[in-house]
TIFIVEX-154582 format. One record per residue: residue number from 1; residue in one letter; x, y, z of N, C-alpha, C, O, CB in turn. Coordinates in Angstrom, 3 decimals, always signed. Glycine has a CB too. Example, Ala and Ser with C-alpha at 12.3 -4.5 7.8 and 13.67 -1.06 7.14 Angstrom:
2
<atom nr="1" rest="a" n_u="+13.190" n_v="-5.690" n_w="+7.800" ca_u="+12.300" ca_v="-4.500" ca_w="+7.800" c_u="+13.200" c_v="-3.300" c_w="+7.800" o_u="+14.236" o_v="-3.319" o_w="+8.465" cb_u="+11.308" cb_v="-4.473" cb_w="+9.046"/>
<atom nr="2" rest="s" n_u="+12.850" n_v="-2.250" n_w="+7.080" ca_u="+13.670" ca_v="-1.060" ca_w="+7.140" c_u="+12.900" c_v="+0.030" c_w="+7.870" o_u="+13.409" o_v="+1.138" o_w="+8.039" cb_u="+14.084" cb_v="-0.598" cb_w="+5.725"/>
% end
This chain:
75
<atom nr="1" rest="x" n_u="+0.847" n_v="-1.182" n_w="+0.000" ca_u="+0.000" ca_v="+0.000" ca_w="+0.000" c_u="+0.892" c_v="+1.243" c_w="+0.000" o_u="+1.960" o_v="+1.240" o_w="+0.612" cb_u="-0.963" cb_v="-0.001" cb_w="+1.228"/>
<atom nr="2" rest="x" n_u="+0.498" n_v="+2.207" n_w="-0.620" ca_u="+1.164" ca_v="+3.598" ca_w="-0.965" c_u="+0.854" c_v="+4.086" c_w="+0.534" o_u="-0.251" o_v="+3.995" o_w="+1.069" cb_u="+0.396" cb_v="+4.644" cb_w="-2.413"/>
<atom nr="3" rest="x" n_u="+2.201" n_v="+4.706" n_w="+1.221" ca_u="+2.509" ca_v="+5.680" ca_w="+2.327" c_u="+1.347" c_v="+6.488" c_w="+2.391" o_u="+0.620" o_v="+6.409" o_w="+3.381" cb_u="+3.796" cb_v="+6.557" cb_w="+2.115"/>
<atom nr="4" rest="x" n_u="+1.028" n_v="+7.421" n_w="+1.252" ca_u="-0.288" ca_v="+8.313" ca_w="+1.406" c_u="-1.456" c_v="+7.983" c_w="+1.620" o_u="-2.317" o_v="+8.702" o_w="+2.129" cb_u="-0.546" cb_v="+8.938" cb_w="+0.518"/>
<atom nr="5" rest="x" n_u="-1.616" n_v="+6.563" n_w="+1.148" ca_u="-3.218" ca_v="+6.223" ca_w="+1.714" c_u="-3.234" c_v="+5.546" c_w="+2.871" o_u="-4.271" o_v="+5.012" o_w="+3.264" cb_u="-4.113" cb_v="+5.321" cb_w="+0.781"/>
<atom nr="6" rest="x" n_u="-1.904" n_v="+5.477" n_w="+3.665" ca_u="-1.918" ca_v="+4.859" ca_w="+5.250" c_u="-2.982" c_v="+6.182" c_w="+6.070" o_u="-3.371" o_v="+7.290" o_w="+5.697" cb_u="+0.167" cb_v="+4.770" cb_w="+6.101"/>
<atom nr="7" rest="x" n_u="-3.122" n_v="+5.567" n_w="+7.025" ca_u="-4.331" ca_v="+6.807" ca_w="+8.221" c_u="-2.901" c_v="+6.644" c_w="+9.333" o_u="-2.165" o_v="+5.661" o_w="+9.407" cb_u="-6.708" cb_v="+5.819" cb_w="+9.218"/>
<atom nr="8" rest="x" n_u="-2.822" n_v="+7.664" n_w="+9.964" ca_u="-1.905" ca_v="+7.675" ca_w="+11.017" c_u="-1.904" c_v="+6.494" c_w="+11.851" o_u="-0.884" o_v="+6.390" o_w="+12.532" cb_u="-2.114" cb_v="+8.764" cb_w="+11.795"/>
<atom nr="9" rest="x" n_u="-2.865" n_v="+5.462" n_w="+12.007" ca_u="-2.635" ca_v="+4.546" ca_w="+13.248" c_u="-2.049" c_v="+3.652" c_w="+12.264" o_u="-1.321" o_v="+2.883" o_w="+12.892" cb_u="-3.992" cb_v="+3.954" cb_w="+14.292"/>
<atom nr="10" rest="x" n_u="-2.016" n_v="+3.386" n_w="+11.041" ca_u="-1.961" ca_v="+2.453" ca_w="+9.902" c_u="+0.295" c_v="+2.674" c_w="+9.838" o_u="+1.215" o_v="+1.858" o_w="+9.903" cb_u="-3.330" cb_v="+3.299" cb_w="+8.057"/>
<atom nr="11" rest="x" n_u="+0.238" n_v="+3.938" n_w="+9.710" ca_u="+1.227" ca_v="+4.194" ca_w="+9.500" c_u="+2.399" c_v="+3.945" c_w="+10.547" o_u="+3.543" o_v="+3.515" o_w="+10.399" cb_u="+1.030" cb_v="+5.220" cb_w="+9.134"/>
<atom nr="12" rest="x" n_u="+1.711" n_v="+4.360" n_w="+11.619" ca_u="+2.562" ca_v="+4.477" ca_w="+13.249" c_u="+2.662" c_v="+2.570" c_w="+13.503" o_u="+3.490" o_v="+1.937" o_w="+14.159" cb_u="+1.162" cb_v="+5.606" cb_w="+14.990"/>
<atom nr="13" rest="x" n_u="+1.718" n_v="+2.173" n_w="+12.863" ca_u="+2.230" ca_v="+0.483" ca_w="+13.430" c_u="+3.019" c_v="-0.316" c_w="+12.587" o_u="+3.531" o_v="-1.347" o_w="+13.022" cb_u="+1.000" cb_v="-0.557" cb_w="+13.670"/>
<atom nr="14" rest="x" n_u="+3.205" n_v="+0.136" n_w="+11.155" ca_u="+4.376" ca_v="+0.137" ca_w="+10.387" c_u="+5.455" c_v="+0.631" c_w="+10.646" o_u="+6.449" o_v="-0.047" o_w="+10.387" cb_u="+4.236" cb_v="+0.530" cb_w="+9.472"/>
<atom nr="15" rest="x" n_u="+5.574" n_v="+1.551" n_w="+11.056" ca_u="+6.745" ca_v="+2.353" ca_w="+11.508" c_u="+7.284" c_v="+1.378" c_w="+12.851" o_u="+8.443" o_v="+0.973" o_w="+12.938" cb_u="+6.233" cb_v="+4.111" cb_w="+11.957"/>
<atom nr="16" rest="x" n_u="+6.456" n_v="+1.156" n_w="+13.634" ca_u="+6.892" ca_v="+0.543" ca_w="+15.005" c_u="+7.891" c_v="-0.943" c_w="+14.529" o_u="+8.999" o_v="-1.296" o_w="+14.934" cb_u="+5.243" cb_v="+0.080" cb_w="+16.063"/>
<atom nr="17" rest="x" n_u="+6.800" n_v="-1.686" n_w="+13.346" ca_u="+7.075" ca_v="-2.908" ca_w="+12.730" c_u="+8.802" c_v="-2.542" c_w="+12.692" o_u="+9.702" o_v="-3.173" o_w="+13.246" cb_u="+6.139" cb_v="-3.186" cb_w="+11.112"/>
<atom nr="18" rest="x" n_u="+8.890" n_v="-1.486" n_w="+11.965" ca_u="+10.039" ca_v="-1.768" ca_w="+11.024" c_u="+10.963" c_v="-1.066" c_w="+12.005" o_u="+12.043" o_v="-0.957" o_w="+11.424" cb_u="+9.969" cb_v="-1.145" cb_w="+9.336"/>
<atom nr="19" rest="x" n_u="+11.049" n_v="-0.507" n_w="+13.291" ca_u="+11.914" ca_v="-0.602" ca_w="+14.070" c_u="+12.219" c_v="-1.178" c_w="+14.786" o_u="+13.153" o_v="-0.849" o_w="+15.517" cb_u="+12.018" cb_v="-0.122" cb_w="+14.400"/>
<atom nr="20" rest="x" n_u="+11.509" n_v="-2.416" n_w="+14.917" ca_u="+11.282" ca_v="-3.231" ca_w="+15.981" c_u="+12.514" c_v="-4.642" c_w="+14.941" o_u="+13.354" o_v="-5.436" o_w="+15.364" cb_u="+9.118" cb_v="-3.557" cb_w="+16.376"/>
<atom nr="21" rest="x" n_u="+12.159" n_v="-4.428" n_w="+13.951" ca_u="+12.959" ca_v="-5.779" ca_w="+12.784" c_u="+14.533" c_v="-4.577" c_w="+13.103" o_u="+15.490" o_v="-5.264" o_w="+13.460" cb_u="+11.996" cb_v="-5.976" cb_w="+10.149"/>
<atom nr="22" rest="x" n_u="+14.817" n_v="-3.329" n_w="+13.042" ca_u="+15.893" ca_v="-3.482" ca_w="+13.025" c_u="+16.598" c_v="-3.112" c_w="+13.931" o_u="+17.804" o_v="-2.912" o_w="+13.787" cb_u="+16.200" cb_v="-3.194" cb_w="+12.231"/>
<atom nr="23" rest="x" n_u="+15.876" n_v="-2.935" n_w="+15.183" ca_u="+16.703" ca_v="-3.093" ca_w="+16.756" c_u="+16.988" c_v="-4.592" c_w="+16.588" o_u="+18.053" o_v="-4.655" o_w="+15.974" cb_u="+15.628" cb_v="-2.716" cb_w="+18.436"/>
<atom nr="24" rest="x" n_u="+16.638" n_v="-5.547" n_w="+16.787" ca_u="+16.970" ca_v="-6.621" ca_w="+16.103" c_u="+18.339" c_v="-7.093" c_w="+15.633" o_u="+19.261" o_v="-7.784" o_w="+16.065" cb_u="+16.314" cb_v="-6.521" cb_w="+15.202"/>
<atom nr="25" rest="x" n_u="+17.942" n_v="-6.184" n_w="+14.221" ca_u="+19.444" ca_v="-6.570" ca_w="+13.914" c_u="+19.708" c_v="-7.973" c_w="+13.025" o_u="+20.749" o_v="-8.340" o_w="+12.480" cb_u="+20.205" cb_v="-6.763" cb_w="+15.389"/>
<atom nr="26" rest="x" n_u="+18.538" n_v="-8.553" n_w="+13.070" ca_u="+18.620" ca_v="-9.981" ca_w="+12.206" c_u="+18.506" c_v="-9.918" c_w="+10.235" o_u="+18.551" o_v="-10.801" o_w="+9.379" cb_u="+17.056" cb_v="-10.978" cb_w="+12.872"/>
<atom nr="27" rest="x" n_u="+18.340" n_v="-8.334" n_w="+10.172" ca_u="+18.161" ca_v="-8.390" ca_w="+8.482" c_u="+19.083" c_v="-8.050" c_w="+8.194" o_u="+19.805" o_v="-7.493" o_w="+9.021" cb_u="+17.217" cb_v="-7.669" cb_w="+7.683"/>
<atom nr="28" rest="x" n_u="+19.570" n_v="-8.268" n_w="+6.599" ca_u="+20.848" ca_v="-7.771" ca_w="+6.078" c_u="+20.595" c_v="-6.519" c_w="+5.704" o_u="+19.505" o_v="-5.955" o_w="+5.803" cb_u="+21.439" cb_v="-8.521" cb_w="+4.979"/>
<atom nr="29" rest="x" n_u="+21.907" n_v="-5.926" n_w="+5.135" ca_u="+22.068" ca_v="-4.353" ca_w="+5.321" c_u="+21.928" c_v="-3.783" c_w="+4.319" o_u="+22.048" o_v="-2.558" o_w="+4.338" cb_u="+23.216" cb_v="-3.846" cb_w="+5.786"/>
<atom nr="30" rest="x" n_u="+21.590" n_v="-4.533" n_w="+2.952" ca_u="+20.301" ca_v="-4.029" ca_w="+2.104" c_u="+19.295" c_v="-3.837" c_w="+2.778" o_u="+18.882" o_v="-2.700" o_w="+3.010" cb_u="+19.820" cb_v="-4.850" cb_w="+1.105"/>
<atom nr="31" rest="x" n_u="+18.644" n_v="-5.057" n_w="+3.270" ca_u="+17.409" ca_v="-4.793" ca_w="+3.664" c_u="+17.094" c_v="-3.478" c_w="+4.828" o_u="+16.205" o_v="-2.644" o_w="+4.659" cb_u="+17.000" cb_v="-6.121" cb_w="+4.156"/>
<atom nr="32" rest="x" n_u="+17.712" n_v="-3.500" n_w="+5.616" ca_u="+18.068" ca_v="-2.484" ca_w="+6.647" c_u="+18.089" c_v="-0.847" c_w="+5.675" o_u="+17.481" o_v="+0.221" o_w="+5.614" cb_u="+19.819" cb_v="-3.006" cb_w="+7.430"/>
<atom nr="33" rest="x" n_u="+18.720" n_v="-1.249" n_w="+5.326" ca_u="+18.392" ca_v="+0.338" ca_w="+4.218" c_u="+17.214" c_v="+0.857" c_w="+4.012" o_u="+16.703" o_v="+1.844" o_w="+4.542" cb_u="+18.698" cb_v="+0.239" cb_w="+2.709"/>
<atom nr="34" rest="x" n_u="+16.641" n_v="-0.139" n_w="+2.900" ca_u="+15.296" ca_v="+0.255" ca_w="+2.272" c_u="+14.071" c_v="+0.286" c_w="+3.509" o_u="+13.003" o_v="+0.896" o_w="+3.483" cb_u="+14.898" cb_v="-0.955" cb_w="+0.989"/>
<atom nr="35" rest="x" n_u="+14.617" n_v="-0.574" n_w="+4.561" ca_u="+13.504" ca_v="-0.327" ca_w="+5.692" c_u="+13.407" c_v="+1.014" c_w="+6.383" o_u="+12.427" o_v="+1.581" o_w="+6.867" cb_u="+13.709" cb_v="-1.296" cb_w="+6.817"/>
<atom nr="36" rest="x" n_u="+14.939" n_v="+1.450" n_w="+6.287" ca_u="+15.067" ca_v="+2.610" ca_w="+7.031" c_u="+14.764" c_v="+3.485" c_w="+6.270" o_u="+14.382" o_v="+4.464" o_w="+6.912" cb_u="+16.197" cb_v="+2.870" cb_w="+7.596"/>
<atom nr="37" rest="x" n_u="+14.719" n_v="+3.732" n_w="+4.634" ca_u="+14.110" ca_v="+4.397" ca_w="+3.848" c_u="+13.015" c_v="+4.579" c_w="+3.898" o_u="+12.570" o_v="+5.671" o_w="+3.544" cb_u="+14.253" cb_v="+4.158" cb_w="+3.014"/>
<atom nr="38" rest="x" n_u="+12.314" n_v="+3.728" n_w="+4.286" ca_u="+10.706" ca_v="+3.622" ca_w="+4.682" c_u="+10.114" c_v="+4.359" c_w="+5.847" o_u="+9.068" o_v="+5.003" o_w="+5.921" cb_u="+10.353" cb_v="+2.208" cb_w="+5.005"/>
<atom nr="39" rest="x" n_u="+11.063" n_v="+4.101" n_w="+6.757" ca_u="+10.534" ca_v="+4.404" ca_w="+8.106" c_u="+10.216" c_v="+6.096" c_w="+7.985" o_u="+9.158" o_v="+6.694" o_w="+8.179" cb_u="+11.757" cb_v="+3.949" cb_w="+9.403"/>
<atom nr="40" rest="x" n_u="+11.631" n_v="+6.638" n_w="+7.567" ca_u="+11.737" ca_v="+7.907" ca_w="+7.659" c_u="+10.220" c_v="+8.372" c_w="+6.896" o_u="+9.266" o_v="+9.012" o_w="+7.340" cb_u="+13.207" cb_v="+8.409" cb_w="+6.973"/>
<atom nr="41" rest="x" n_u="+10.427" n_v="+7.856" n_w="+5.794" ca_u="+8.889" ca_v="+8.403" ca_w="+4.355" c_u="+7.578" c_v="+8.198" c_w="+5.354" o_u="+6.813" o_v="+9.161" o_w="+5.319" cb_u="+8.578" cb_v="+6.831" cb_w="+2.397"/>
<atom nr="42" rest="x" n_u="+7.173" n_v="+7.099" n_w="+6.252" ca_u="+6.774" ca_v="+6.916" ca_w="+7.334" c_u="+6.279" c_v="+8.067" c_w="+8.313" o_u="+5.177" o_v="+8.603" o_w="+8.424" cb_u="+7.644" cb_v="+6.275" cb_w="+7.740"/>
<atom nr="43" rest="x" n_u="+7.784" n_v="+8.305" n_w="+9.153" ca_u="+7.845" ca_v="+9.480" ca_w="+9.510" c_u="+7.564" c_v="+10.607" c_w="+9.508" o_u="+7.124" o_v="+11.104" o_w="+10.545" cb_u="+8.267" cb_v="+9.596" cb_w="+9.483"/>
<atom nr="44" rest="x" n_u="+7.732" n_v="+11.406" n_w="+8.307" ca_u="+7.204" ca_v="+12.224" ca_w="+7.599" c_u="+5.673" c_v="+12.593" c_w="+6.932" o_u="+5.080" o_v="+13.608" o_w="+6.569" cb_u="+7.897" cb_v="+12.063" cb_w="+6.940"/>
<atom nr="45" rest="x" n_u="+5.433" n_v="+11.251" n_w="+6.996" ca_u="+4.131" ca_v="+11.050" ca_w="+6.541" c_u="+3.086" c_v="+10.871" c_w="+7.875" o_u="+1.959" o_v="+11.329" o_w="+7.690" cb_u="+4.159" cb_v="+9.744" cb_w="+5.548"/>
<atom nr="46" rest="x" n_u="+3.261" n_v="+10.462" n_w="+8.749" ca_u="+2.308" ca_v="+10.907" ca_w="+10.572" c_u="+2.819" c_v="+12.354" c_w="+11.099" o_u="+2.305" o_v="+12.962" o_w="+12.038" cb_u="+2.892" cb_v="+9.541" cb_w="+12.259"/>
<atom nr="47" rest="x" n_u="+3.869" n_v="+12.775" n_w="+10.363" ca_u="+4.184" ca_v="+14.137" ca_w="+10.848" c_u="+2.762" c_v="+14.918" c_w="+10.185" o_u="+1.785" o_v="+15.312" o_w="+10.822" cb_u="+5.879" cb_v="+14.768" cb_w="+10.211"/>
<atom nr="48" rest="x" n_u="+3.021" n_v="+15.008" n_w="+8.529" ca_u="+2.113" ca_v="+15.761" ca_w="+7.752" c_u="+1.027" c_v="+15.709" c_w="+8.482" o_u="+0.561" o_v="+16.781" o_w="+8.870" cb_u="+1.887" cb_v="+15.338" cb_w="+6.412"/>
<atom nr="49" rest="x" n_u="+0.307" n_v="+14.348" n_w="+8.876" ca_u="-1.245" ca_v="+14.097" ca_w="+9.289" c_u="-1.179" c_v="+14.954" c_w="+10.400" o_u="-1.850" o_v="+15.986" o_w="+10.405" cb_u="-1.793" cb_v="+12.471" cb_w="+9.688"/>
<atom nr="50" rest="x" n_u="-0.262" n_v="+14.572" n_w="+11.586" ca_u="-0.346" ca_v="+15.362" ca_w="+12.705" c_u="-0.632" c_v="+16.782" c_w="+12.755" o_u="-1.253" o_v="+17.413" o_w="+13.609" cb_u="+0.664" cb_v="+15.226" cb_w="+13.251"/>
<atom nr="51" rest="x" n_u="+0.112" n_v="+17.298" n_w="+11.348" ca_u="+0.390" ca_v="+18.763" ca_w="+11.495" c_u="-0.934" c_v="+19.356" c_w="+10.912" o_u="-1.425" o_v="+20.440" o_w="+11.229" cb_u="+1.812" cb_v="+19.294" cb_w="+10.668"/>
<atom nr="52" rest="x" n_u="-1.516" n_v="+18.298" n_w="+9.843" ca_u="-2.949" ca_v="+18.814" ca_w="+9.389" c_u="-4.077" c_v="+18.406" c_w="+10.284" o_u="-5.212" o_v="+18.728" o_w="+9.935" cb_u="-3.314" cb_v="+18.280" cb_w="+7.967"/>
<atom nr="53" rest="x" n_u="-3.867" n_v="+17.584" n_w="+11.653" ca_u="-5.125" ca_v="+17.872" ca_w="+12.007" c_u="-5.305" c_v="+18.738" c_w="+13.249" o_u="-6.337" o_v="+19.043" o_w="+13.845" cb_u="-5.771" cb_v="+16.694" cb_w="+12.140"/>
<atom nr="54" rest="x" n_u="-3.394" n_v="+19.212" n_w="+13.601" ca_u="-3.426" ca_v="+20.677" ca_w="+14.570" c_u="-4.011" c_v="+21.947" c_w="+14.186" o_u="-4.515" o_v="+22.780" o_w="+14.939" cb_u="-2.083" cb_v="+21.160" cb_w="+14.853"/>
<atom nr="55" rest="x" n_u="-3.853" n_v="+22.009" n_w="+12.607" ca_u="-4.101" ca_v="+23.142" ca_w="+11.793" c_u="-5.847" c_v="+23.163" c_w="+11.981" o_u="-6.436" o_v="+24.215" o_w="+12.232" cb_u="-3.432" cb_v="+22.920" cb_w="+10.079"/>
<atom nr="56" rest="x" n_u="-6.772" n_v="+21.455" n_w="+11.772" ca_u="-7.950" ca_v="+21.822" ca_w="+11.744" c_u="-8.319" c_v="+22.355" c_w="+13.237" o_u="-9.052" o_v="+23.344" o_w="+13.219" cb_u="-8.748" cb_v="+20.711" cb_w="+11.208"/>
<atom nr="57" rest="x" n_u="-8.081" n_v="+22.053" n_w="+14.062" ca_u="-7.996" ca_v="+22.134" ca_w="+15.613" c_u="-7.915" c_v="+23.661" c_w="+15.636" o_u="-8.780" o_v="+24.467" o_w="+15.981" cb_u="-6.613" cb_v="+21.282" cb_w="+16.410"/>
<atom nr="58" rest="x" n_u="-6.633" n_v="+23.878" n_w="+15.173" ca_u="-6.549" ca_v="+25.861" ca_w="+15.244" c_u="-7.786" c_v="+26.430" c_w="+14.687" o_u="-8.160" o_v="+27.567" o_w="+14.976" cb_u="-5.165" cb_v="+26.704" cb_w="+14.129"/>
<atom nr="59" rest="x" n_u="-8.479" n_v="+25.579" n_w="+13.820" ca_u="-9.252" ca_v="+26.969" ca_w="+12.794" c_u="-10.588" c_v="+26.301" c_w="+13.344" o_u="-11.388" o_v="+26.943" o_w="+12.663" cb_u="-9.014" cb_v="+27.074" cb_w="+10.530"/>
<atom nr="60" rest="x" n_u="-11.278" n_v="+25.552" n_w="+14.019" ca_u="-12.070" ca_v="+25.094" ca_w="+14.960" c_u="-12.597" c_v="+25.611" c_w="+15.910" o_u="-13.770" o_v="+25.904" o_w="+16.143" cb_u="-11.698" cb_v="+24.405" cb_w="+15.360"/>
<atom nr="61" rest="x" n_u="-11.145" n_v="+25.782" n_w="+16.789" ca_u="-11.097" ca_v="+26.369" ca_w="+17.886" c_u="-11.050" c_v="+27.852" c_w="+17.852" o_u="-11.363" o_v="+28.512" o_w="+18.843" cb_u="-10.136" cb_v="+25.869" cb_w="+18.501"/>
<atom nr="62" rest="x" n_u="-10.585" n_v="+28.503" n_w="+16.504" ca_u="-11.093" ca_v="+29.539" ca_w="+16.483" c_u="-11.485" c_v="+30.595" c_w="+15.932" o_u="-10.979" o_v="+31.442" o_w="+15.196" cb_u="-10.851" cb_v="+29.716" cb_w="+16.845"/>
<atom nr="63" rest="x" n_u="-12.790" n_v="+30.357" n_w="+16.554" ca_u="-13.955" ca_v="+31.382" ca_w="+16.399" c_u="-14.406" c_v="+32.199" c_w="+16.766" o_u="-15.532" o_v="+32.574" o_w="+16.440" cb_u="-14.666" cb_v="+31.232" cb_w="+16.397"/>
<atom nr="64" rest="x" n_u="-13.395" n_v="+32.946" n_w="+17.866" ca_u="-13.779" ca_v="+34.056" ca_w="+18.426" c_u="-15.144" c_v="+34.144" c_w="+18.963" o_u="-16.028" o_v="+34.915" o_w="+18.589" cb_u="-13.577" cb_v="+34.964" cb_w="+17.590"/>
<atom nr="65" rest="x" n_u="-15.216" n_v="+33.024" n_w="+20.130" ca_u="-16.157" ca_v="+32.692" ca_w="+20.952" c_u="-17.637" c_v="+32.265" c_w="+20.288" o_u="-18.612" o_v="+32.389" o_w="+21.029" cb_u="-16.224" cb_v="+33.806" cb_w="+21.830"/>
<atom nr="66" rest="x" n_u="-17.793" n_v="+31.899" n_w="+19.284" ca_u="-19.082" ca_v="+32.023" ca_w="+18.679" c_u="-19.506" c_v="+30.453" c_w="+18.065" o_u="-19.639" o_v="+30.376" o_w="+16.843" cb_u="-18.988" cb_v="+33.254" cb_w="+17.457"/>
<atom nr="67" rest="x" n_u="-19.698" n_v="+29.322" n_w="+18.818" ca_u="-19.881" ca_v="+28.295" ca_w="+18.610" c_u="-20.642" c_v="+27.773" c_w="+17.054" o_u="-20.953" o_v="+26.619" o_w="+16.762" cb_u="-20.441" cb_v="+28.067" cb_w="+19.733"/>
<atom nr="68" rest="x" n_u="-20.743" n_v="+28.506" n_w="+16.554" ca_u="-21.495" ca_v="+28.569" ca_w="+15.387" c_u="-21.147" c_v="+29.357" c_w="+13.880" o_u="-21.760" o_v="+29.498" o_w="+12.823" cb_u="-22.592" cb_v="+29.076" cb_w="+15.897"/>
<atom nr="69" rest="x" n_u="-19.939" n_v="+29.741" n_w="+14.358" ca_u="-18.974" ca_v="+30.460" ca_w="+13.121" c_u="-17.349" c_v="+29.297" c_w="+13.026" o_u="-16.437" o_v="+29.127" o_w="+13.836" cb_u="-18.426" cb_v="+32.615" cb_w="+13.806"/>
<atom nr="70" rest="x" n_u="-17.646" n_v="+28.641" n_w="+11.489" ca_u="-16.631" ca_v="+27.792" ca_w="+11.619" c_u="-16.042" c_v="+28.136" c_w="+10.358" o_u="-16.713" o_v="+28.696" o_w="+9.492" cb_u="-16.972" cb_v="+26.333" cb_w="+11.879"/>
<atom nr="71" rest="x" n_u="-14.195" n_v="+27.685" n_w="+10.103" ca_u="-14.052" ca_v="+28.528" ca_w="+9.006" c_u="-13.373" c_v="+26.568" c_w="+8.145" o_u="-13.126" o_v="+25.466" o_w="+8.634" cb_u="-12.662" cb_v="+30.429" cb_w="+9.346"/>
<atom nr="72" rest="x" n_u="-13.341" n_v="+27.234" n_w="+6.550" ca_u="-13.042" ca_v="+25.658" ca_w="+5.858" c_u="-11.894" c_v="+25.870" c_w="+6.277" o_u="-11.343" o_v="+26.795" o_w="+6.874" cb_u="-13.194" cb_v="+25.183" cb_w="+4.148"/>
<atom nr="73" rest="x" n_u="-11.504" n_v="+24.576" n_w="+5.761" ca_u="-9.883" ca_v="+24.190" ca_w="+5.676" c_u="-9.515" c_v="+23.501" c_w="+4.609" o_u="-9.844" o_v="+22.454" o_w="+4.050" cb_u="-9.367" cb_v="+23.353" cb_w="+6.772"/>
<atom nr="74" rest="x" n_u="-8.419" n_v="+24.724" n_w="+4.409" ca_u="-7.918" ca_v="+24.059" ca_w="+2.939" c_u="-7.028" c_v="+23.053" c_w="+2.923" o_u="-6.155" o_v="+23.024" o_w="+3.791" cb_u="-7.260" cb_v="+24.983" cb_w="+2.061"/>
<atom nr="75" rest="x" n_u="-7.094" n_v="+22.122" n_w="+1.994" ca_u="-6.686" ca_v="+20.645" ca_w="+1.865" c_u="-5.364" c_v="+20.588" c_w="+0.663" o_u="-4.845" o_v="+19.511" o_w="+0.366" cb_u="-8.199" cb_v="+19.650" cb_w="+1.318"/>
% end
């Protein structure tokens, strides 16, 4: 499955997977590469989500007290 269509919990237990194989230490150092290539793309990729759903949170939260004035968010 493509990195971008992981959902953050999808992603974070891949990520765990593939640090968990190379604390370890039992794969070769090809493989160790491309895993660690992954992890990072991984990485980066629960960062993005994280950071887009602080952003919806900011523009949510504010409304200058008015429970009923909400603004879009651009995607």
């Amino acid at each position: 499955m493509k990195i971008d269509d992981l959902s953050f919990e999808q992603a974070m237990a891949e990520l765990d997977t593939i640090v968990l194989e190379m604390e370890r230490g039992e794969i070769p150092l090809e493989a160790s590469l491309k895993q660690f290539e992954r992890g990072v793309t991984l990485a980066r990729h629960t960062q993005k989500l994280l950071q887009d759903a602080e952003q919806k949170v900011k523009i949510l939260t504010n409304t200058s007290g008015n429970p009923d004035t909400l603004s879009e968010f651009a995607e």
